[in-house]
N, C-alpha and C positions, 0 to 999 in steps of 0.2 A: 348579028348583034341586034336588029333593027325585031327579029322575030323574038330574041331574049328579054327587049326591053318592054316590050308589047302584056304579056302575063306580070312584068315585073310591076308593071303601071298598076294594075288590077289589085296587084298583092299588096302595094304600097298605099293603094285608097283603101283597100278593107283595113290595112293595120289601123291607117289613120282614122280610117273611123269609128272606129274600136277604145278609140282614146279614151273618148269621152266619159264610156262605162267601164272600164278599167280602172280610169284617175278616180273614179268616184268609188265604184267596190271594192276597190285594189289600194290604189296607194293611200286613198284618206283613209276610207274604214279600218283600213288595217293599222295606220299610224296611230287609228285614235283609240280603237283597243287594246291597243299594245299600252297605252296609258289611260287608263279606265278613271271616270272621271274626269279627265281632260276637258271633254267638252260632250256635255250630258244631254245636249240636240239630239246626238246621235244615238241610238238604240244599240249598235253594236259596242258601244264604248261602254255601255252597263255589262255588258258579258264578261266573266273572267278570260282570260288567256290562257287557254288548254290545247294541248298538243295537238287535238285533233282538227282544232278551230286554225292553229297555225301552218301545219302542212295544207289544211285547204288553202290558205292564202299563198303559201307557198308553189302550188300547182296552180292557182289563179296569172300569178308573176310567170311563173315558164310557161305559161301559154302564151302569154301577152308578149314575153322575150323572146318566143321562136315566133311568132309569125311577124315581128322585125327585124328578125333576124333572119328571116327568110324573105322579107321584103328585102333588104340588105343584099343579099346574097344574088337579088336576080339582079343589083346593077352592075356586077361584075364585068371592069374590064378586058379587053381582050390580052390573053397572055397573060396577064398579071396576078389574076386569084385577087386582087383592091376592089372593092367596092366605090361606086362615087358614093353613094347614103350609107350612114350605117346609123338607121336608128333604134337601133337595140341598144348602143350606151348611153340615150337620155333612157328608155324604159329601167336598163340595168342600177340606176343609181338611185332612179325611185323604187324600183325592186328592193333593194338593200339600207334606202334610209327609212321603208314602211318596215322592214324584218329588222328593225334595230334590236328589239326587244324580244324578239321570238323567242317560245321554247326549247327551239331546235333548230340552232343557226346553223350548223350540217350541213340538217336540208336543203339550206337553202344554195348553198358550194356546190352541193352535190348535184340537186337540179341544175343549178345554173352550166355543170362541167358536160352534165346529160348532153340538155339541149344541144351546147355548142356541139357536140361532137356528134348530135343527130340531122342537125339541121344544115352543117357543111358537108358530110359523107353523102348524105342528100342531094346537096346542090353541087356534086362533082370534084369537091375538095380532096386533097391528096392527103393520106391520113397523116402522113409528117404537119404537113400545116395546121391539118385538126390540132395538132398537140400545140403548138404553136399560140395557134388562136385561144386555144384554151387556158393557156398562162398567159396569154398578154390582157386578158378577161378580168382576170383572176387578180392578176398584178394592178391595173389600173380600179378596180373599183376598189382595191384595198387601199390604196394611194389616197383616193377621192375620201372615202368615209372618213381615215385617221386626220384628214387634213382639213375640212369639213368642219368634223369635231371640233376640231383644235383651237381653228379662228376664229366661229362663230357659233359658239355653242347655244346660244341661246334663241336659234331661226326653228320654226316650226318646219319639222324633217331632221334635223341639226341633234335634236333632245330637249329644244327648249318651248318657246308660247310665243315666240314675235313671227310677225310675218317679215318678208321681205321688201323690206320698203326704204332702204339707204342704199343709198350708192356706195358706202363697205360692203354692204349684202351683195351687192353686184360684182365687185370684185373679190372678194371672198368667192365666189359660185367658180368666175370665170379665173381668178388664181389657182383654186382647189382642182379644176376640170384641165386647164391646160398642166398641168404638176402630174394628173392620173392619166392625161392621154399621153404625156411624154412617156411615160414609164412604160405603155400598152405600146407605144410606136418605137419605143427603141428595142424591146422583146421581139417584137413582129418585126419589124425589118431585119433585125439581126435573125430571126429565123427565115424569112427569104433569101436573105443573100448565102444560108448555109444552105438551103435545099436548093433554087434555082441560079445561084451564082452572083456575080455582082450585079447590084441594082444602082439603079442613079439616087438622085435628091427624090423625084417627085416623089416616089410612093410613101417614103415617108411623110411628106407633106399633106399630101390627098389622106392619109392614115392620121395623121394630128389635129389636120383643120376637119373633115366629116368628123370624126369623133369630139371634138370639141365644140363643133356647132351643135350636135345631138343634145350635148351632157346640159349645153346654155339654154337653148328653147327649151325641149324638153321640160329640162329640171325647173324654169324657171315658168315654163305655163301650170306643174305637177304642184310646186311651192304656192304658187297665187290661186289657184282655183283650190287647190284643196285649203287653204286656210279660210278662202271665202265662203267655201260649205260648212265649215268647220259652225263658223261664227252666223250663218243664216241663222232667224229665226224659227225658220218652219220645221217639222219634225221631221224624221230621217227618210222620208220618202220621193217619190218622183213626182206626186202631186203636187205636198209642200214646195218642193224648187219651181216646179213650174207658176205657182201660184208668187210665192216670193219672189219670180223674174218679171211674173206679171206687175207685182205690186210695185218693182223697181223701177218697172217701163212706166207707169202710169207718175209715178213721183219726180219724173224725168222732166217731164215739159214736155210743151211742144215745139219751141224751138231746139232744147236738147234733142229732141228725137229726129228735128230737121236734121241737126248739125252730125248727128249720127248718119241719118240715110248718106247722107251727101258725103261721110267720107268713107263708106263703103262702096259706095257707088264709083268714087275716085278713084280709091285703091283696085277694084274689078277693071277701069278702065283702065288705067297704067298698067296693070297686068296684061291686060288684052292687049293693049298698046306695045309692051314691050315685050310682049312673048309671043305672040299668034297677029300682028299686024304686021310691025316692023321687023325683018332679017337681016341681019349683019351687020344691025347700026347699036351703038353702043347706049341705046337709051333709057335703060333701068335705073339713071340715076332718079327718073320722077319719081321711084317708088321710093325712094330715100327722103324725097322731099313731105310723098303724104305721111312716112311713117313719121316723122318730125311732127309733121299735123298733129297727126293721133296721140301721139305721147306728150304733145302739149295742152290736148283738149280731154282724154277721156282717163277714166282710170288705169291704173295699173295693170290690171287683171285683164279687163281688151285689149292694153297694149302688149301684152305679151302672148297675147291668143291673134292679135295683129299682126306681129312678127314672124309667130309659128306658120301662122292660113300666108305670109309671104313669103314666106323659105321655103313652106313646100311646093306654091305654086312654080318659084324657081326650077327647084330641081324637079319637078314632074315636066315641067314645058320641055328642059334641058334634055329631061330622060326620051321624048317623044322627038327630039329631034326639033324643037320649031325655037324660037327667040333669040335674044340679042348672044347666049352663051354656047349656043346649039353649033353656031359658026365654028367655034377654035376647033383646029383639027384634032391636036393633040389630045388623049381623052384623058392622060392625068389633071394635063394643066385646063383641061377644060373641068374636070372634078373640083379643083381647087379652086379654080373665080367661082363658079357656083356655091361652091363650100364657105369660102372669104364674103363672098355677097352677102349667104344669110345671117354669118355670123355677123357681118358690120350691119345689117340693119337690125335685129336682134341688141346688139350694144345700142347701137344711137336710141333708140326708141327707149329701152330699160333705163341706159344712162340719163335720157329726157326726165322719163315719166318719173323714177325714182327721186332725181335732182331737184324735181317740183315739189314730190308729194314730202322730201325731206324738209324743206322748204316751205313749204304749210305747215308743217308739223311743229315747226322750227316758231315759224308767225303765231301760231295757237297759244305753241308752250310761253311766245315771249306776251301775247294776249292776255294768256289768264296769270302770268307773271305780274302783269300790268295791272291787272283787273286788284289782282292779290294785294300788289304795292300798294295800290290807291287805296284797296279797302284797310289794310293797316296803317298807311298813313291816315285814313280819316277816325278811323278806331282810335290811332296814338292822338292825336287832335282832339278828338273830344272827351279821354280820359284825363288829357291836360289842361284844356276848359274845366274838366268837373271836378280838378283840384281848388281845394281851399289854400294850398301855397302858393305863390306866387311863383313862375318858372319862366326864364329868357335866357338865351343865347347868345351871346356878345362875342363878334371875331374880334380879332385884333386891333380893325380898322375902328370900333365903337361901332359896329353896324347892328344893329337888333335883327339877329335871324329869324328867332322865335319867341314870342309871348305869350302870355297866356292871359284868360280876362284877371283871373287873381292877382296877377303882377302889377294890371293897370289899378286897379283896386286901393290896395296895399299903399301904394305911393299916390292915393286920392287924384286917381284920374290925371298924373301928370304926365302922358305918355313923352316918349322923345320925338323932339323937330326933326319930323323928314328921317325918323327910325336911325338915328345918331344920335349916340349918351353925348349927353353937355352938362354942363358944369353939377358939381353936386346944391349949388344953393337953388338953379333952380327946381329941383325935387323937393328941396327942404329939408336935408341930409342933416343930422348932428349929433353929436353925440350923446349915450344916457346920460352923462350929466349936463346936457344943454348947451355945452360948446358947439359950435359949428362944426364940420365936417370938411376936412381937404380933400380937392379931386384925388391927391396921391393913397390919401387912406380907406379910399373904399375900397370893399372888396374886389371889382372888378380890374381896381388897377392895381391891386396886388396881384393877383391872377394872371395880368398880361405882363407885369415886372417880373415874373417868374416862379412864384411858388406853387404851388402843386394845389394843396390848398390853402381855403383861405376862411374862417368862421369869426363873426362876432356881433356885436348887438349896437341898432342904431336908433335915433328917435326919427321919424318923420312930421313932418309941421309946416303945413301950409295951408295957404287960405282953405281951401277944401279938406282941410283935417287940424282945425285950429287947437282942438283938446290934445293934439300929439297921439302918434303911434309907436308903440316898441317893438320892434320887428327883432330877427336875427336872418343874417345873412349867411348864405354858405356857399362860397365859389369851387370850382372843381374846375383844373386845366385837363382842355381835350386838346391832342394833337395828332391832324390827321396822316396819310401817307406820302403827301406834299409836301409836312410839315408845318401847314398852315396853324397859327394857334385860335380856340375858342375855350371864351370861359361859360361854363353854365351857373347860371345865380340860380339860388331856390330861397325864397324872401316867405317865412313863418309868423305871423301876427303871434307875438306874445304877451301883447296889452294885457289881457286880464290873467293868464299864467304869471307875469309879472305882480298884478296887483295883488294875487292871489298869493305870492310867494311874499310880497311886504306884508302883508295881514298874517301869515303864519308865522313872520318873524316876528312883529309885533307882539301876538297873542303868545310865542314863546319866550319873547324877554316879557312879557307879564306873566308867563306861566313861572318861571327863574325866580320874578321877583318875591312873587304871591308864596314858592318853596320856602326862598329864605327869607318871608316873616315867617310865614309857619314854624320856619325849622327854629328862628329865635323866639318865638311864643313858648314851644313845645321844650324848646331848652332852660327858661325862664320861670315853667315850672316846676314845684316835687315832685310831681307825679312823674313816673317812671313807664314810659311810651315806647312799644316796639310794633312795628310793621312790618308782615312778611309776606312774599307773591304767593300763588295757588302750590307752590313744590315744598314751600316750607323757608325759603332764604330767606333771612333777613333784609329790607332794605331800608327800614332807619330806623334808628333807637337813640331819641334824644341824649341829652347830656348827663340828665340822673341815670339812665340806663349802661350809659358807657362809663359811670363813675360809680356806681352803689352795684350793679350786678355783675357777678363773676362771665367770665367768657362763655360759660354754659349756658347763660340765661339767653345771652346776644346771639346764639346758636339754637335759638326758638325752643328751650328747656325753659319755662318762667315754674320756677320751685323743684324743688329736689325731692322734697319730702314734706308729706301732710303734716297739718298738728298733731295727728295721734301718734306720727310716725311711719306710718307705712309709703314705702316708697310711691316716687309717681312713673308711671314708665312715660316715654314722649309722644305717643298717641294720646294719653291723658291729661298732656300738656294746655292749658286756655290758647293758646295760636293753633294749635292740631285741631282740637275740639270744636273753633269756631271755623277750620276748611272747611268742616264736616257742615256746619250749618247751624251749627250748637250759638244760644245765646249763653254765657260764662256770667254772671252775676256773683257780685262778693264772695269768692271763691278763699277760701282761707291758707294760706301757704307759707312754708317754711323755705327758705334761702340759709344753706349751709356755706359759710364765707371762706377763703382761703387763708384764715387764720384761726377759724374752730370756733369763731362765733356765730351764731343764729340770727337771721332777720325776720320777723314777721307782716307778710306780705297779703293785703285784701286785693285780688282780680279779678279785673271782667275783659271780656273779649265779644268780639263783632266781627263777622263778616264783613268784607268790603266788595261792593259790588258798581258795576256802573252803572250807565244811563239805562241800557237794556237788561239790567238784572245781572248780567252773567258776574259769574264768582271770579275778583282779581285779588282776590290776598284777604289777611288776617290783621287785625289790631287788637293789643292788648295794653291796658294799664292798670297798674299798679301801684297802690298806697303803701308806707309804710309804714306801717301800725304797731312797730316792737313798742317803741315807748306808751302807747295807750294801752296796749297789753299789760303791759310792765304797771304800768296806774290802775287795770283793772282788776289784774291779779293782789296789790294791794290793797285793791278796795274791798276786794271779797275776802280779805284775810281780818282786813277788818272788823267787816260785817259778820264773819264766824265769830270773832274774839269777842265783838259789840255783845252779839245776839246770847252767847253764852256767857259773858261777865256780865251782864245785863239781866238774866235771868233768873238769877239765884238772890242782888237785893230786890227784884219785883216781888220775886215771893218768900222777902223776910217782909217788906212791906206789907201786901196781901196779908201775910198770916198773924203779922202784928197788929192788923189794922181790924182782925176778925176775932182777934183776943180781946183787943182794947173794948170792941161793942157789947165782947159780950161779960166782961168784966164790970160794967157802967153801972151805978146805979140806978134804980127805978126814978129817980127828982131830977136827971141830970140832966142837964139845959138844953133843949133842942136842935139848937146851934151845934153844939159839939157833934149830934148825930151829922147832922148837914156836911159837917167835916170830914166824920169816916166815909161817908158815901161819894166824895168828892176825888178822896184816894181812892178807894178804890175805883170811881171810873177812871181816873187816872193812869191805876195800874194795867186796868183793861186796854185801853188806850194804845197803852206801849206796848203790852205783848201783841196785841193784831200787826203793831206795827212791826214788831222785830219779825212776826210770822212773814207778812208781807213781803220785808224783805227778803228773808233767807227763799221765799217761793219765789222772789224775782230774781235771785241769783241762781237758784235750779234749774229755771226754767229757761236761762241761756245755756249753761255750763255743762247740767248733769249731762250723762250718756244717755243717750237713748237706748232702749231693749224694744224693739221692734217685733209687734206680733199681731195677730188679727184679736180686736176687741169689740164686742157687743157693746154697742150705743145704748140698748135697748135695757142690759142690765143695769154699766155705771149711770144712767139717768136714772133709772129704777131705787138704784143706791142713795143717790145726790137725795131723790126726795127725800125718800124715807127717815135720812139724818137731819135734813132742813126743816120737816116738819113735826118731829118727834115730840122735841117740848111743846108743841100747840095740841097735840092730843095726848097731854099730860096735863096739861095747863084746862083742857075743856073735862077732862076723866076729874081732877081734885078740885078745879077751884071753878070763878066765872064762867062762865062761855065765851069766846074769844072768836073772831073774823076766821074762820079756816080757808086755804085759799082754794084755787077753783083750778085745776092744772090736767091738761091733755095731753096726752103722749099719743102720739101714732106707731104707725110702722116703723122702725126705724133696724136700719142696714150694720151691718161688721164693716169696720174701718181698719185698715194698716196704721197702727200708730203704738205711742208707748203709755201702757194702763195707767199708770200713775198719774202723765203728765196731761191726759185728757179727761180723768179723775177732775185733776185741779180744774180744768179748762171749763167742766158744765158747771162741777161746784160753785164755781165765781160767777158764772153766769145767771144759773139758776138762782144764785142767793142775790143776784141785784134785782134780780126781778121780782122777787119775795119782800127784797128790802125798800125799794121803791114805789112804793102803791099811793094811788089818791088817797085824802082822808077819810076815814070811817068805811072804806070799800074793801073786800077782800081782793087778793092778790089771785090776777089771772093770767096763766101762763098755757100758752098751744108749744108744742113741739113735735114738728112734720119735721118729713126730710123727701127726697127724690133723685134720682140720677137721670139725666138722659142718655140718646140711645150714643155709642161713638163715646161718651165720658171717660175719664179715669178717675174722677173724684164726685163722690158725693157731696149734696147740696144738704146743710142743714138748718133749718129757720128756728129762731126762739122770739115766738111773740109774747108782749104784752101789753095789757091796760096800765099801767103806770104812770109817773110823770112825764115818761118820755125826755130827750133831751133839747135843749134852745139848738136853733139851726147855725149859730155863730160859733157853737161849741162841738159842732160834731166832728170838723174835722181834727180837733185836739183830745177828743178822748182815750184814745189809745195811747197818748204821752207820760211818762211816770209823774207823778204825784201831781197829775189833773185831773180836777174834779168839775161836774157840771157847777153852773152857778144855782140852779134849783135844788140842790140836795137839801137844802133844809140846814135841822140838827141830825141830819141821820150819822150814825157813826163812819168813817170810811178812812184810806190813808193814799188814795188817789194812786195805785198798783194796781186794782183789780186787773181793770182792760190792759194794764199793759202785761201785764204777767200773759192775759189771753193770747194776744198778739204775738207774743216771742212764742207760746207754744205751738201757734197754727203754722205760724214761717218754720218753725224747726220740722214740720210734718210737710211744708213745700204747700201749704192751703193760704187761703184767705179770708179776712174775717174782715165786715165792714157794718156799721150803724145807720140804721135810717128812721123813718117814722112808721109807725104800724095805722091801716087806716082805720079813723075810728077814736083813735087816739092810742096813747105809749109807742113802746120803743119793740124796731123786729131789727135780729141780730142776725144776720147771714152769715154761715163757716160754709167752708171747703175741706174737704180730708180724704184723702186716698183710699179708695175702695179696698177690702182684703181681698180681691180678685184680682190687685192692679200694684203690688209691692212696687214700691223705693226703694231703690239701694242708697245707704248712707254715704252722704259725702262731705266732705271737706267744711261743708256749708251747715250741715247738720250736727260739726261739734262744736261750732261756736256762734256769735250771735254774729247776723249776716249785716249788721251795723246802717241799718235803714233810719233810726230814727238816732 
């Protein structure tokens, strides 16, 4: 035995020192490219996962798993076929949690079923036991992985990204490992006891506790050192780690590095002390004591590389024959305190070091919990400060838990005595109408009486707020898990929302009032007033409206039908026309009544806009002019009947009066001649007049026949008849003043020949007839457009008497005349006859001085580039003057 354990030593150091580059080529790189990305430190975790990259790792593990498995095998019992070590089940579990993800998990059965059954045929096993061992292998790492998985799937190894760092992690490892080596030790025993007959307890025991010690150091140096490669920062090499261990050691201290030496040195000596000094004395508890050391003072990852470098110094002393365990004769029960030793320092030291580093981890998370609180409680704090409402907290007891400066504010700096509400007078609490306030009606003590909530509005008034404040208050009950009750008040300044809301009351019971005078003005007169918004609705149509117009009218229809007849559609309506933008001017209109009588209606319409222009509705009003109709249709029937019964005795007179002269004889008294001549101006007299008239009733009434006309001829014409008799009068008799008369250019107008016939006629012949004494009569007539026009400009100057400035703006009035006419003949119709012609053509015609002296007559008239369509307005007179 003593020559068996001898190579075993040998084989058992080279495995172990084989670890190191194993755990690192082996079980990490393989873990981490099995999940590529994982952790991108590493260079093999960029590689995909391909078959051929997997069996290499695969044959890297059965290497690693037979030569501790044949470390294993040299510490075989005598008789027995038990090993005391067997550390091929911690390789075997880091074996199988690196090939998690392989492409060929086979292989890896397949090797693993190889080895066992090459490496015991090897070391003298009986090939029934091969098989044996080979499912008790097989059985317990399946055990281990499903069960692994299952509890803690989120440990690096496991499938997931934590390290092992909880004391769950710890018993999770050591639940999962004692569940897979029970499974491996009841196959395995029940296969010795069929091949070599009955067996006692130990083997099974020395078979549970070695393999369970293996799976715990092992797995749990395999767990910690590879996640601490994992997460170095240096690059995947052996420079990097050394450089990175460097840079660890120097970041250490120098007391750290004291307190390292010294418990190295401690742990070598209690080794020495309790394996190779002392024999047969039971003193290995010191090493319990240093591992406690260590896993109180240094990381994780030394502690379980601590535990390992002392489990195996155990069972190497043990295997050589020398230390406190070397003593037991029996060599199961000596397998098993060896076995039990390492696993109880293995536990104490993980359960230390884990229980601490949980436990920082613990203090951290509750640290930056803290750190977090404080900084949202100072964050909630000073968004509450940089409210403009007032905000406090009231428990039950009237304790002020929380304020804010707005609250002290608000109530003008009255904070509470010693942070307890008291009474409401001293706040200055009352109500909007000035009564005082009872402590029962504040909101606060509604709140703490019971209701849920509580809103309403208070005045504040105290010496530091002597003008009063109008607040509103708003309570809300909190109720915590104690049931303790608080109210929170939120106190809103509504002083000038307040004031703000009496002035709009105000200004709208004045806006109510200011309606209804309106609406009694607008009803108190005839005129006939309707208002509609931008869509066409009606929104008010005084009392003539709602009493003289049919329902159509009130339904933004104003007339039915033009004077001549022709319907009106309702876009052509005066409320339509002015949505559009249209200004509506004495529009002349018929109303067909629901009894078959006709109303004649004059309208204009306006836009209504606001302060900034934009368009809110339409106005129209409306005259009603049947009965002026009705008077002026009698007055022109009149003046027809006047104008022709009138004409016929003019010229029996005339003609009698031209017999009488010429019947007279040669002696007859002078006198008598005076006489005929007196009728006949007479007769003259009245026929201008009746002419006058009937031109001034044409000149509203007739039709217009609208066509384009040469200015340039009818002035052409006007002279030539105006001055006829004067170059008759210079051809037979005296020589006589001829006048002096200019024509220009003059432009084609849109209008009707006749009625602008009349228009220069009248004009020219006042300027013919008006001249200074003994001067001839001189008349200019230009005309011009500019550029954008629709109407031409036309001037008629002259030197005449011009008219007095008191009388110019009546001249256009019927039967006024200037006061300087003299005796010239006239019947005070010219200019107004003019005036109805230029409005029926939509022009203008106005009198001024010409410089120099006389009278310049400015017209307007529609270009014949630029037609009017006749309206409503163009068959009657548009009632201006």
């Amino acid at each position: 035995m003593k020559a068996l354990l001898l190579p075993g030593k040998a084989v058992w150091c080279i495995a172990w020192a084989a670890v190191g580059r194993v755990v690192v080529d082996g079980v990490i790189c393989s873990e981490a490219c099995s999940e590529p990305g994982e952790f991108m430190s590493l260079a093999c975790s960029e590689v995909e996962m391909t078959v051929g990259r997997s069996l290499t790792r695969t044959a890297l593990f059965a290497l690693w798993y037979a030569l501790a498995a044949v470390a294993g095998r040299m510490t075989v019992m005598d008789g027995t076929n038990l090993s005391m070590v067997w550390p091929a089940a911690g390789v075997l579990v880091l074996w199988f949690c690196a090939q998690r993800r392989a492409r060929v998990r086979w292989a890896d059965a397949a090797a693993l079923v190889a080895v066992t059954v090459m490496v015991n045929l090897a070391t003298g096993a009986d090939g029934r036991l091969v098989v044996v061992f080979v499912a008790a292998n097989l059985a317990q790492i399946t055990v281990f992985m499903w069960l692994f998985r299952l509890w803690q799937p989120t440990l690096w190894g496991a499938g997931g990204q934590q390290v092992l760092s909880r004391l769950r992690d710890l018993w999770v490892l050591l639940g999962a490992a004692l569940a897979s080596t029970s499974a491996g030790t009841a196959i395995g025993v029940t296969g010795l006891w069929l091949i070599n007959g009955p067996v006692g307890w130990q083997p099974g025991a020395v078979w549970l506790a070695r393999n369970t010690t293996a799976v715990l150091l092992i797995g749990a140096v395999g767990l910690r050192v590879g996640y601490a490669w994992h997460t170095r920062p240096s690059a995947g090499t052996w420079s990097g780690a050394v450089r990175w261990a460097r840079a660890a050691w120097q970041d250490a201290g120098r007391w750290r590095v004291a307190e390292y030496t010294a418990m190295l040195a401690c742990s070598a000596a209690a080794c020495g002390f309790a394996f190779a000094v002392v024999h047969g004395l039971p003193v290995a508890f010191a090493l319990i004591a240093v591992t406690v050391w260590v896993a109180l003072r240094t990381p994780t990852t030394f502690v379980v590389c601590h535990d390992l470098v002392v489990g195996a110094a155990a069972v190497l002393f043990t295997l050589s024959g020398t230390g406190s365990f070397a003593a037991i004769g029996d060599h199961a029960s000596r397998a098993l305190v060896v076995q039990v030793f390492a696993g109880m320092v293995a536990v104490i030291g993980l359960a230390l070091a884990l229980g601490r580093d949980e436990r920082r981890t613990l203090m951290t998370q509750l640290a930056a919990e803290k750190e977090e609180a404080a900084l949202r409680a100072a964050t909630n704090r000073a968004i509450i400060d940089s409210m403009a409402d007032g905000l406090a907290v009231i428990d039950a007891d009237g304790r002020v838990l929380v304020r804010n400066a707005a609250a002290v504010r608000l109530l003008g700096g009255r904070t509470s005595p010693g942070d307890q509400v008291t009474d409401a007078s001293y706040y200055g609490l009352f109500h909007p109408d000035g009564s005082p306030m009872a402590n029962h009606e504040t909101a606060y003590a509604r709140i703490i009486a019971g209701e849920e909530h509580a809103v309403g509005e208070m005045l504040v008034r105290n010496p530091e707020v002597p003008d009063g404040r109008i607040v509103t208050v708003t309570g809300t009950r909190l109720t915590d898990d104690h049931g303790a009750v608080r109210a929170v008040m939120l106190v809103r300044d509504v002083t000038v929302e307040r004031r703000h809301r009496d002035q709009l009351r105000r200004a709208r019971d004045a806006l109510q009032q200011q309606q209804a005078y309106l609406t009694q003005v607008l009803d108190a007169i005839d005129v006939t007033v309707i208002t509609c918004d931008t869509v066409g609705a009606i929104v008010h149509a005084n009392r003539s409206a709602r009493q003289d117009l049919p329902d159509a009218a009130t339904a933004g229809q104003v007339g039915t039908a033009l004077t001549g007849g022709t319907a009106m559609t309702a876009e052509d309506t005066p409320l339509m026309r002015a949505l559009r933008g249209e200004h509506v001017d004495a529009m002349a209109a018929e109303i067909r009544l629901p009894d078959g009588s006709t109303r004649a209606l004059l309208v204009h319409a306006r836009p209504l806009t606001d302060a900034t222009g934009a368009l809110i509705g339409a106005v129209t009003a409306a005259h009603d002019v049947t009965a002026l109709r009705e008077r002026e249709a009698d007055l022109l029937a009149f003046a027809g009947v006047a104008a022709h019964d009138l004409s016929a005795p003019l010229a029996s007179v005339a003609g009698y009066a031209e017999i009488l002269e010429d019947e007279l004889p040669a002696d007859t008294d002078p006198n008598v001649y005076e006489v005929l001549e007196r009728i006949s101006g007479g007769v003259d007299r009245m026929r201008r007049l009746i002419d006058d008239l009937l031109a001034y009733a044409t000149a509203r009434d007739a039709a217009l026949k609208l066509q384009a006309v040469d200015l340039a001829v009818i002035v052409a014409e006007v002279i030539a008849e105006r001055t006829a008799h004067l170059r008759a009068t210079t051809r037979d008799g005296p020589p006589v003043l001829f006048p002096d008369i200019y024509t220009g250019p003059l432009p084609a107008v849109h209008a009707d020949p006749a009625m602008i016939r009349q228009l220069f006629d009248n004009l020219i012949g006042n300027a013919l007839k008006y001249t200074l004494p003994g001067q001839p009569a001189r008349i200019d007539i230009s005309a011009h457009r500019r550029a954008g026009d629709t109407h031409h400009r036309i001037v008629i100057a002259d030197r005449g008497i011009g008219i007095p400035d008191a009388e110019k703006p009546h001249v256009f009035t019927s039967f006024r005349r200037a006061g300087n006419h003299g005796n010239r003949p006239g019947t005070g119709l010219g200019l107004a006859i003019c005036q109805r012609i230029v409005d029926r053509h939509h022009g203008t015609i106005a009198a001024g001085d010409n410089p120099g002296g006389g009278t310049r007559i400015h017209i307007t008239l529609p270009a014949a580039d630029q037609p009017h369509t006749a309206t409503a307005s163009d068959l009657s007179d548009a009632g201006r003057h």
